[in-house]
Backbone as XML, in Angstrom:
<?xml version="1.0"?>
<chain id="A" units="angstrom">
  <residue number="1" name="UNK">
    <atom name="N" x="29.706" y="15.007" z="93.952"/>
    <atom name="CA" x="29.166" y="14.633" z="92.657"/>
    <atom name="C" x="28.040" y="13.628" z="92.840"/>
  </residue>
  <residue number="2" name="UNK">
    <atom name="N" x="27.071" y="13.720" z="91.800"/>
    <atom name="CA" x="26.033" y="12.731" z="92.504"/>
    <atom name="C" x="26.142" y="11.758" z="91.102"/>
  </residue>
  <residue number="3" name="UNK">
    <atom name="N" x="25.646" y="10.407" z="91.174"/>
    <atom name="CA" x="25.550" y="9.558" z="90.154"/>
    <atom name="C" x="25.159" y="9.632" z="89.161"/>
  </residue>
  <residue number="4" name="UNK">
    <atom name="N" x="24.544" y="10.851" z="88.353"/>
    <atom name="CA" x="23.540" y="11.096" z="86.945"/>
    <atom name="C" x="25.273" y="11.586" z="86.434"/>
  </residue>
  <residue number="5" name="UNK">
    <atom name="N" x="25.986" y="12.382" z="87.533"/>
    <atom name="CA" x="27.204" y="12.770" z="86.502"/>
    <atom name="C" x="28.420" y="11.988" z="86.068"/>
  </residue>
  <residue number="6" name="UNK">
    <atom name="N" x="28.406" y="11.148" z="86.979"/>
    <atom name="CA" x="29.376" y="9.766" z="86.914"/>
    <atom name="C" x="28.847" y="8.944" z="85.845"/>
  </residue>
  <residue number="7" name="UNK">
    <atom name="N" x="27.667" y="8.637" z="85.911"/>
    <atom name="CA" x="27.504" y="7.840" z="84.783"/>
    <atom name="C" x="27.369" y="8.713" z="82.913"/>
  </residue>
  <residue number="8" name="UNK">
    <atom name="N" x="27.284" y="9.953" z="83.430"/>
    <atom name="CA" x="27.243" y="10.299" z="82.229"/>
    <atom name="C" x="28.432" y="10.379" z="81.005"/>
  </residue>
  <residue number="9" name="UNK">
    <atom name="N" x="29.601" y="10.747" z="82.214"/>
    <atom name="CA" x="31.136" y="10.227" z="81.448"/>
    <atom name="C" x="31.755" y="9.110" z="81.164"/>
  </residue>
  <residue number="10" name="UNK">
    <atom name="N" x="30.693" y="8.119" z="81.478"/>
    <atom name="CA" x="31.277" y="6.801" z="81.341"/>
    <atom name="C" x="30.364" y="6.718" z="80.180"/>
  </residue>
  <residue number="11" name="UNK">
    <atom name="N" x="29.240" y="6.944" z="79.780"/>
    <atom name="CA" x="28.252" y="6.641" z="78.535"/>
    <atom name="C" x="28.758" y="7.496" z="77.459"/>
  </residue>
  <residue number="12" name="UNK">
    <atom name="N" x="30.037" y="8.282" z="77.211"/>
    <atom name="CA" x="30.394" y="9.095" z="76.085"/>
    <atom name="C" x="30.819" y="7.745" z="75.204"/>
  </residue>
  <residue number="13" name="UNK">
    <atom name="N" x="30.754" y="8.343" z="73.987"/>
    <atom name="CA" x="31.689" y="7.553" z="72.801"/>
    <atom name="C" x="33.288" y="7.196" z="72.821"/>
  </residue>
  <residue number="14" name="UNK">
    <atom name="N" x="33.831" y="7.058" z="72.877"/>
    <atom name="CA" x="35.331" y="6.954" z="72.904"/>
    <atom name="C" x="35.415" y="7.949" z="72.272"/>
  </residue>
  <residue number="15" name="UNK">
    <atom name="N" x="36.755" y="9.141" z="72.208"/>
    <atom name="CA" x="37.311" y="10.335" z="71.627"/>
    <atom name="C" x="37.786" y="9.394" z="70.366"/>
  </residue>
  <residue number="16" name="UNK">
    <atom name="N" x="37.590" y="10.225" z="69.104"/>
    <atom name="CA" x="38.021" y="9.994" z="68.061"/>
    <atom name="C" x="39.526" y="10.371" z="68.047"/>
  </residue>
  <residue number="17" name="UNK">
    <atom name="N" x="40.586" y="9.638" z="68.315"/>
    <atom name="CA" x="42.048" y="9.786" z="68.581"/>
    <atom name="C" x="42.231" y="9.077" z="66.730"/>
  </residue>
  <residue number="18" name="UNK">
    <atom name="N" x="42.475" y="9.574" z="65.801"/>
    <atom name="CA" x="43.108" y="8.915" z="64.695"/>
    <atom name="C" x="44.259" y="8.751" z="64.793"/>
  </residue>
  <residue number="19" name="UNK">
    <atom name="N" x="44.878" y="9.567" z="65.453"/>
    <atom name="CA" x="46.749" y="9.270" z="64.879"/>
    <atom name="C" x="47.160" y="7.800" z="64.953"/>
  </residue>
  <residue number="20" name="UNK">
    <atom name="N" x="48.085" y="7.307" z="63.997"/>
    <atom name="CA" x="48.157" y="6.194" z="63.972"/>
    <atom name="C" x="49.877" y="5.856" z="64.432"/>
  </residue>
  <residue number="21" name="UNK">
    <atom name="N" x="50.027" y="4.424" z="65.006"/>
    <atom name="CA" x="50.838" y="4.168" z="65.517"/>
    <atom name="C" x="52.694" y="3.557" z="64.756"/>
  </residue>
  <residue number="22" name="UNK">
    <atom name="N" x="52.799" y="4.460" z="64.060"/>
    <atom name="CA" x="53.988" y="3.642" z="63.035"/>
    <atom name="C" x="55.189" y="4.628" z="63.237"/>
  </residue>
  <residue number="23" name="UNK">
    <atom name="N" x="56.544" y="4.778" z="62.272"/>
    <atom name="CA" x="57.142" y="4.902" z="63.210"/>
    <atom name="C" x="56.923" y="6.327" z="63.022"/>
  </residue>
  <residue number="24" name="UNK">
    <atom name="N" x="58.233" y="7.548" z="63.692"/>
    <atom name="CA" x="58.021" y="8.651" z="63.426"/>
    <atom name="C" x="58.549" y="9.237" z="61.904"/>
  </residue>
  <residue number="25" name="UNK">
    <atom name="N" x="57.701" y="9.963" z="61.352"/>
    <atom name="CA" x="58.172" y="10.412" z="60.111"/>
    <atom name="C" x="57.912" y="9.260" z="58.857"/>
  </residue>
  <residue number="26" name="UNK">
    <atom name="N" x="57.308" y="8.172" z="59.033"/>
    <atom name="CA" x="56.523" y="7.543" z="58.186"/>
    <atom name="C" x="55.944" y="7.673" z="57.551"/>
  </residue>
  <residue number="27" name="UNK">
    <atom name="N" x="55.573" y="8.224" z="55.954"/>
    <atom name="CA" x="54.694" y="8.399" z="55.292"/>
    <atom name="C" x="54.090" y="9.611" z="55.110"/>
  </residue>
  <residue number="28" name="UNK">
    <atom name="N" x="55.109" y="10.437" z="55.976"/>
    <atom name="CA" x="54.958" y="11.498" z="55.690"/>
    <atom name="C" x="55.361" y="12.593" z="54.986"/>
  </residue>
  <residue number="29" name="UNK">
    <atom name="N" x="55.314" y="13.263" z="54.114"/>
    <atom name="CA" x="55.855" y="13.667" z="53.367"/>
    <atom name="C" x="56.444" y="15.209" z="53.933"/>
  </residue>
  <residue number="30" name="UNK">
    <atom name="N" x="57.065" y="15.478" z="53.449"/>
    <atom name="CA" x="58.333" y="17.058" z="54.192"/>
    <atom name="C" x="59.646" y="16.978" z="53.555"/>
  </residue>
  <residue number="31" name="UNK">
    <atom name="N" x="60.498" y="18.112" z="53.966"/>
    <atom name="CA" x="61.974" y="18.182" z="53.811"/>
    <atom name="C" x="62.612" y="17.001" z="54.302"/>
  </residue>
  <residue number="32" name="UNK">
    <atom name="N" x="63.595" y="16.790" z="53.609"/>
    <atom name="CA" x="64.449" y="15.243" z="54.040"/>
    <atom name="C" x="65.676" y="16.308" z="54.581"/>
  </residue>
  <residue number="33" name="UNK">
    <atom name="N" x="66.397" y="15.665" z="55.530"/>
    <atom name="CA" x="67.594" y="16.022" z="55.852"/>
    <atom name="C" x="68.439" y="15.663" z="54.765"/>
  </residue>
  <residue number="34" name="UNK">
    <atom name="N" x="69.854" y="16.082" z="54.567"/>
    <atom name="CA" x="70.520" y="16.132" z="53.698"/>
    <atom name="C" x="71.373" y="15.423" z="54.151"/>
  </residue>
  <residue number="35" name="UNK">
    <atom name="N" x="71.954" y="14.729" z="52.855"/>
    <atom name="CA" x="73.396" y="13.881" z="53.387"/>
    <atom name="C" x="74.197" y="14.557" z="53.548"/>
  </residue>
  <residue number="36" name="UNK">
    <atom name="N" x="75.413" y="13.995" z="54.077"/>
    <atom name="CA" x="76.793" y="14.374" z="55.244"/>
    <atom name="C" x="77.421" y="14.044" z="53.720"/>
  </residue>
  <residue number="37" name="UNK">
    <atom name="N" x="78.473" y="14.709" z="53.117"/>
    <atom name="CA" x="79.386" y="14.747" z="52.344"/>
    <atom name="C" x="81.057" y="13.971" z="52.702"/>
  </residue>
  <residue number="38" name="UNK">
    <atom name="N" x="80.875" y="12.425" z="52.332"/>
    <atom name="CA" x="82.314" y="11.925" z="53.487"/>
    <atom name="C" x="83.034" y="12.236" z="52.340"/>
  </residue>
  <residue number="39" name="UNK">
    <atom name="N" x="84.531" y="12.687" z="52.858"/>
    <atom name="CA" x="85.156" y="13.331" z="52.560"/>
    <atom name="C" x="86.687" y="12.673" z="53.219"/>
  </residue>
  <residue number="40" name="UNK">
    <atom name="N" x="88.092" y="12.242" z="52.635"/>
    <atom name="CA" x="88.959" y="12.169" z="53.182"/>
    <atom name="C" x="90.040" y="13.270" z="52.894"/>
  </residue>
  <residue number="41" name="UNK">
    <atom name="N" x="90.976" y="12.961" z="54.417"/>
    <atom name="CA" x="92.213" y="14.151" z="54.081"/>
    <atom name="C" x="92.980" y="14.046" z="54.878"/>
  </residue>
  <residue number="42" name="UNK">
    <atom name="N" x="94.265" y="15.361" z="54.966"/>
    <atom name="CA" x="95.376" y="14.696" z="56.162"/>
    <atom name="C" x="95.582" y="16.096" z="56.773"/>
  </residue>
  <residue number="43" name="UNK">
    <atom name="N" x="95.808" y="15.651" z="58.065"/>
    <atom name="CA" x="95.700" y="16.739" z="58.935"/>
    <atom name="C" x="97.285" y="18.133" z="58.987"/>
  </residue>
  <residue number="44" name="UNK">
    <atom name="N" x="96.847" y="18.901" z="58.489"/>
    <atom name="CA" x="97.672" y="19.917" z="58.559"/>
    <atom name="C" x="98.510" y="20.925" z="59.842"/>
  </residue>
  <residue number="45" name="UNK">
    <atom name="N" x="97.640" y="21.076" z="60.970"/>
    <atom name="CA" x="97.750" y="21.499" z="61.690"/>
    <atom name="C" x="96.798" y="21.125" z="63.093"/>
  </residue>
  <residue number="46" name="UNK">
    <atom name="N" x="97.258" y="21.192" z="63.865"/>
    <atom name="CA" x="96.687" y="21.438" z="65.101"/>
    <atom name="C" x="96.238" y="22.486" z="66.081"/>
  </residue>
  <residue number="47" name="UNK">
    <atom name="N" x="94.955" y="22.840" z="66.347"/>
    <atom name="CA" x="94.438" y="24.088" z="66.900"/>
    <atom name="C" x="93.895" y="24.315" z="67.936"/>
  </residue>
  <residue number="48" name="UNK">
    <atom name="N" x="94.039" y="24.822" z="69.000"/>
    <atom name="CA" x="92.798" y="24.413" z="70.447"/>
    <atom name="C" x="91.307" y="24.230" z="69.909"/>
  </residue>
  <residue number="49" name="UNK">
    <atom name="N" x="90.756" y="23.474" z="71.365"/>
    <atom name="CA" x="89.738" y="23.221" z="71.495"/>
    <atom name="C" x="89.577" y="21.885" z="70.757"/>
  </residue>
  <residue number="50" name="UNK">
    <atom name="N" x="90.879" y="21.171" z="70.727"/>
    <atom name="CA" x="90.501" y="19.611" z="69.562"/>
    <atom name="C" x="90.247" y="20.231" z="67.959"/>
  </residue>
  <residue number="51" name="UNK">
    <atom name="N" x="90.515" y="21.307" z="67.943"/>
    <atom name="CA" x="90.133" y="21.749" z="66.157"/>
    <atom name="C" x="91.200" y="21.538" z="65.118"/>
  </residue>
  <residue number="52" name="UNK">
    <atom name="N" x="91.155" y="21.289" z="63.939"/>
    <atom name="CA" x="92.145" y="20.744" z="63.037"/>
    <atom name="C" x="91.658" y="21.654" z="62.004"/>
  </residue>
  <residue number="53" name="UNK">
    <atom name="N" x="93.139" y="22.181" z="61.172"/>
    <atom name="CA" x="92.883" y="21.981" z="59.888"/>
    <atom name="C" x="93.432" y="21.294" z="59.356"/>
  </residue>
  <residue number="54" name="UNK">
    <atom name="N" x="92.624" y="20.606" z="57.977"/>
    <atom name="CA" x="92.686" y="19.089" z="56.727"/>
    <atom name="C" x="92.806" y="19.823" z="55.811"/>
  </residue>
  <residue number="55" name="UNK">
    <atom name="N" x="93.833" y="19.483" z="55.103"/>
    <atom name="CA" x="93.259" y="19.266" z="53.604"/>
    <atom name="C" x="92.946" y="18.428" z="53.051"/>
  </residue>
  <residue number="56" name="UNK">
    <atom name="N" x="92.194" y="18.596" z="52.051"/>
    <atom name="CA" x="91.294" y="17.138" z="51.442"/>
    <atom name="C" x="91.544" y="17.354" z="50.032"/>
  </residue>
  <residue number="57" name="UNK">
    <atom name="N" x="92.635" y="17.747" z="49.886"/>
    <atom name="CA" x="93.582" y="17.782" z="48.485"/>
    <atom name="C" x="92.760" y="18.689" z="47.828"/>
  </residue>
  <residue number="58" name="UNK">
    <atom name="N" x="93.485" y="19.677" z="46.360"/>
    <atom name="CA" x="93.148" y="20.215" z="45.250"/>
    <atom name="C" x="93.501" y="21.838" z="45.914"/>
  </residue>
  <residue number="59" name="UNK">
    <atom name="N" x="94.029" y="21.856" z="47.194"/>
    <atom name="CA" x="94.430" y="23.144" z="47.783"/>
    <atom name="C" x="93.008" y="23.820" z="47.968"/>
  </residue>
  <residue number="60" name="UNK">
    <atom name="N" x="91.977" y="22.666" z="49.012"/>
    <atom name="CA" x="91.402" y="23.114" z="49.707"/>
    <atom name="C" x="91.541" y="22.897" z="51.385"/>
  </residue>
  <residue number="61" name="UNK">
    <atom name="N" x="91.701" y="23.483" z="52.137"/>
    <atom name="CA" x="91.395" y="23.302" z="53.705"/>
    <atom name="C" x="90.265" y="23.620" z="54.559"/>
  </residue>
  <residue number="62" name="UNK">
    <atom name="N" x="90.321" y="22.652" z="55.232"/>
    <atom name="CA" x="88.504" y="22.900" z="56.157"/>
    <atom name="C" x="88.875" y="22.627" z="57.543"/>
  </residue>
  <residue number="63" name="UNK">
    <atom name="N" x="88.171" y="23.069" z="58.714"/>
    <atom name="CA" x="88.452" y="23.515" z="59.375"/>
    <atom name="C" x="87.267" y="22.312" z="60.446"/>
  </residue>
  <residue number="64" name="UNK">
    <atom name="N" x="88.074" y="21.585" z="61.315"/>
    <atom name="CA" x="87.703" y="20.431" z="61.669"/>
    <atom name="C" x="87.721" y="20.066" z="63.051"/>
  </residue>
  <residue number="65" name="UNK">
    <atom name="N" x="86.478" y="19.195" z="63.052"/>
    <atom name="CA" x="86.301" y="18.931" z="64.747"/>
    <atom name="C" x="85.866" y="17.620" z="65.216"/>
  </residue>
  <residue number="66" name="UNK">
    <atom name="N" x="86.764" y="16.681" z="66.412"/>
    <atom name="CA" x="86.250" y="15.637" z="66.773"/>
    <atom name="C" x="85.606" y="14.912" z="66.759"/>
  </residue>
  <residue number="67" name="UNK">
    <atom name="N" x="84.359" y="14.213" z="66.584"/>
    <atom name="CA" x="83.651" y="13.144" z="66.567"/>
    <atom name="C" x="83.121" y="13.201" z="67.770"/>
  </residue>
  <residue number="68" name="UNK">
    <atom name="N" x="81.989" y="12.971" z="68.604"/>
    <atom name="CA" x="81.737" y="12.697" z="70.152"/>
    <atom name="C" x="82.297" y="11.330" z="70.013"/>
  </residue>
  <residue number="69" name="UNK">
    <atom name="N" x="81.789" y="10.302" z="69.462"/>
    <atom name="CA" x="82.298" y="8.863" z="69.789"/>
    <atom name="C" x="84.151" y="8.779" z="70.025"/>
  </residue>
  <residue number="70" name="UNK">
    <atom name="N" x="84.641" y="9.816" z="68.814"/>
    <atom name="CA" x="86.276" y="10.099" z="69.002"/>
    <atom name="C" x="86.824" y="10.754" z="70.259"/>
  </residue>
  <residue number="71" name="UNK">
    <atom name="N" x="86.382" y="11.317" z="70.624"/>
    <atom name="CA" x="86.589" y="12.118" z="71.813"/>
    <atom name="C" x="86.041" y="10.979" z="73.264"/>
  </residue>
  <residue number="72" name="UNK">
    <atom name="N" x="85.186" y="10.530" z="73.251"/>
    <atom name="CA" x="84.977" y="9.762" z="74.028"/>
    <atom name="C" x="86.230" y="8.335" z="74.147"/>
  </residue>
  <residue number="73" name="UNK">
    <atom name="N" x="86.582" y="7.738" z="73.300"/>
    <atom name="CA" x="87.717" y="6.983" z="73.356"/>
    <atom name="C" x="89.075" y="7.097" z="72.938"/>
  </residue>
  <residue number="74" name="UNK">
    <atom name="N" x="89.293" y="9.086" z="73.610"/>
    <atom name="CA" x="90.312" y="9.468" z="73.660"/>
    <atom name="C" x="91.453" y="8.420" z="72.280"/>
  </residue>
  <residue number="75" name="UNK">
    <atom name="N" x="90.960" y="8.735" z="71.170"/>
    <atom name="CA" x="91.746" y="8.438" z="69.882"/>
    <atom name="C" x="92.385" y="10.158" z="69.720"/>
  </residue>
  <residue number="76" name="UNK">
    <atom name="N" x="93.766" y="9.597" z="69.621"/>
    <atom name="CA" x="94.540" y="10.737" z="69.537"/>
    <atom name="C" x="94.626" y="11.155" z="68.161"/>
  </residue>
  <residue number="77" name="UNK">
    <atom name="N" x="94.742" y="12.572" z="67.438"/>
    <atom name="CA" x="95.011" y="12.814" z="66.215"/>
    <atom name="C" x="96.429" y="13.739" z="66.034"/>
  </residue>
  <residue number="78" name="UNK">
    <atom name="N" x="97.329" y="13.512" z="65.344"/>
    <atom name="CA" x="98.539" y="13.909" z="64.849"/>
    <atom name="C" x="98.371" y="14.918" z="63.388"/>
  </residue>
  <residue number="79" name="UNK">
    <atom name="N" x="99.200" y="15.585" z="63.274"/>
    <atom name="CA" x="99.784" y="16.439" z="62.201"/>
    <atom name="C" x="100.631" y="15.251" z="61.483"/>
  </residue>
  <residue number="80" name="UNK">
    <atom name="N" x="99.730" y="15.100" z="60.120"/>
    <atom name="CA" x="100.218" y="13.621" z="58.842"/>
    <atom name="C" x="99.146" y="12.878" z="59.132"/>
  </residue>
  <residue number="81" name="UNK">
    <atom name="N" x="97.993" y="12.467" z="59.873"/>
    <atom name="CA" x="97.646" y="11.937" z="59.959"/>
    <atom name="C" x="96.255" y="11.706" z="59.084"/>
  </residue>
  <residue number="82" name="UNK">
    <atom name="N" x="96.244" y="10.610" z="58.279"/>
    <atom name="CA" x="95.003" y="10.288" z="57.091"/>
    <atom name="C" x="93.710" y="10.082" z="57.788"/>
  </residue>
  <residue number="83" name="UNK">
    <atom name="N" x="92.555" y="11.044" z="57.756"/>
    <atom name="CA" x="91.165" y="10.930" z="58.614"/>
    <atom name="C" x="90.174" y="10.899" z="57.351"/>
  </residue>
  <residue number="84" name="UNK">
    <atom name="N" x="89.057" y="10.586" z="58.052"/>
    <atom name="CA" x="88.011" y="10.625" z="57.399"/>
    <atom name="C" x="86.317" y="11.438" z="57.501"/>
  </residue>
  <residue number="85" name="UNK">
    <atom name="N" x="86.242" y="12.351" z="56.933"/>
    <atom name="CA" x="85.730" y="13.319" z="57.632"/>
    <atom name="C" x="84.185" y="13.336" z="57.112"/>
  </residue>
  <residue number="86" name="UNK">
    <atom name="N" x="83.276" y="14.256" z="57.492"/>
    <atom name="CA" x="81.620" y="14.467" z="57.091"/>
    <atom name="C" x="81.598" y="15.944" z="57.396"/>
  </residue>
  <residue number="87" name="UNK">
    <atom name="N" x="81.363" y="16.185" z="56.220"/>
    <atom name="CA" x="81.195" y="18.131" z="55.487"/>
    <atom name="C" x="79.441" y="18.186" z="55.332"/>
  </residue>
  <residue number="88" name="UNK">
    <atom name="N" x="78.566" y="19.062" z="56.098"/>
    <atom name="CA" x="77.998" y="19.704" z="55.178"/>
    <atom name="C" x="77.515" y="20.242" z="54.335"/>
  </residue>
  <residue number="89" name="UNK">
    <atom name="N" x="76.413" y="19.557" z="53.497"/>
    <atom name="CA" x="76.444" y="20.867" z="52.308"/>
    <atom name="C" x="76.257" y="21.868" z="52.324"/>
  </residue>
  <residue number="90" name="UNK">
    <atom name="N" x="75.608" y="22.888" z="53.144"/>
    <atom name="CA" x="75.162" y="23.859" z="53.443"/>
    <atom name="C" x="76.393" y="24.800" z="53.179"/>
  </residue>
  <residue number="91" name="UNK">
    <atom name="N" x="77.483" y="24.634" z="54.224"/>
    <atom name="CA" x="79.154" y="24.856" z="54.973"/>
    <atom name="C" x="80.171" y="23.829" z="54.675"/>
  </residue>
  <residue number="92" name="UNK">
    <atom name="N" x="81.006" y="24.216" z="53.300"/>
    <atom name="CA" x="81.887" y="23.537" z="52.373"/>
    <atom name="C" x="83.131" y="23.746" z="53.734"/>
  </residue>
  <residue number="93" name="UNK">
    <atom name="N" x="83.291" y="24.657" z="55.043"/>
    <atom name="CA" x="83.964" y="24.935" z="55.401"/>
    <atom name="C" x="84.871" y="24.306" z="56.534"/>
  </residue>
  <residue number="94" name="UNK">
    <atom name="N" x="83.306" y="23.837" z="56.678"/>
    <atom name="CA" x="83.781" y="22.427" z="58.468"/>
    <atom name="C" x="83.698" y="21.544" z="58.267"/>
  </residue>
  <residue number="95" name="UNK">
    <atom name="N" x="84.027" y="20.782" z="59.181"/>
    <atom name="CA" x="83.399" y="18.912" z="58.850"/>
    <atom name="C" x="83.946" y="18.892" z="60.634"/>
  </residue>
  <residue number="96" name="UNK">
    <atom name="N" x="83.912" y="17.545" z="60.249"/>
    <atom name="CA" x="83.551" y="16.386" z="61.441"/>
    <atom name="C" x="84.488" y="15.377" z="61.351"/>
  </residue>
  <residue number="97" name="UNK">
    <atom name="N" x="85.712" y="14.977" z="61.994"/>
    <atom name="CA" x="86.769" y="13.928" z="62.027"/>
    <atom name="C" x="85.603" y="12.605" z="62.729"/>
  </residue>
  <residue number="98" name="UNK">
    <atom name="N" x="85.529" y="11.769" z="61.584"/>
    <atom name="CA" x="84.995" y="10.681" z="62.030"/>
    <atom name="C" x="85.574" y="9.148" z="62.234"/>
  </residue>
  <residue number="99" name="UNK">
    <atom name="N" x="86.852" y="9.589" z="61.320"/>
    <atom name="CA" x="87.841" y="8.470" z="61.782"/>
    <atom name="C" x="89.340" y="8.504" z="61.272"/>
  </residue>
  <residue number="100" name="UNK">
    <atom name="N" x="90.115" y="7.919" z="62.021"/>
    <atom name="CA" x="91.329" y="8.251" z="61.687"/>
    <atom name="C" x="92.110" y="6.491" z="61.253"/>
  </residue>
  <residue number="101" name="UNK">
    <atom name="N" x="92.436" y="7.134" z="60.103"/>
    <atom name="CA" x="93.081" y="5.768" z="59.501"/>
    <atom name="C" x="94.476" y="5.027" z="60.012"/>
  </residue>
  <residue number="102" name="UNK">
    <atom name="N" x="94.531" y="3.566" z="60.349"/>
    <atom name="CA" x="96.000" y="3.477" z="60.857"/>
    <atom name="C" x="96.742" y="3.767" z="59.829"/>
  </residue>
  <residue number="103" name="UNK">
    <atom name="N" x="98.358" y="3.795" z="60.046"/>
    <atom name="CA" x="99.200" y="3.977" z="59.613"/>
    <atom name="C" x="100.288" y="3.330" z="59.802"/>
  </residue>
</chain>
């Protein structure tokens, strides 16, 4: 490379970069995620794979699964046991055991 081309990339303008630095999803307008529906109930049964069915009274049952944080500190769940769960709106059908109440 000879010096007319070296200096010529150093004499450009700075690239017009606008994006600005705040956080992600700031001010921007779009679909919002939807809230988690908390939901309590007591555990009916026990099913592989850590799966439960709850009812959450009125003679409905949904069909239920661990928590990662629950599963990670091996919190055990029982048949009678009062939890607290996060349904979907989308899928009235599943939820999410997010905590289990003492007793």
């Amino acid at each position: 490379m000879n010096r007319e081309s070296k200096s010529a990339g150093a004499s450009r303008p700075p690239s017009g970069d606008k994006r600005q630095s705040s956080a992600p999803g700031a001010g921007v307008s779009g679909p919002q995620k939807e809230e988690a529906i908390k939901v309590d109930g007591v555990v009916t049964q026990l099913l592989p794979g850590t799966m439960f069915r709850v009812d959450v009274g009125g003679g409905h049952e949904v069909l239920a699964h661990i928590s990662g944080k629950m599963r990670k500190h091996f919190i055990r769940i029982m048949v009678g046991d009062k939890v607290s769960m996060e349904m979907s709106p989308y899928d009235m059908t599943k939820a999410r055991i997010t905590y289990r109440h003492k007793t």
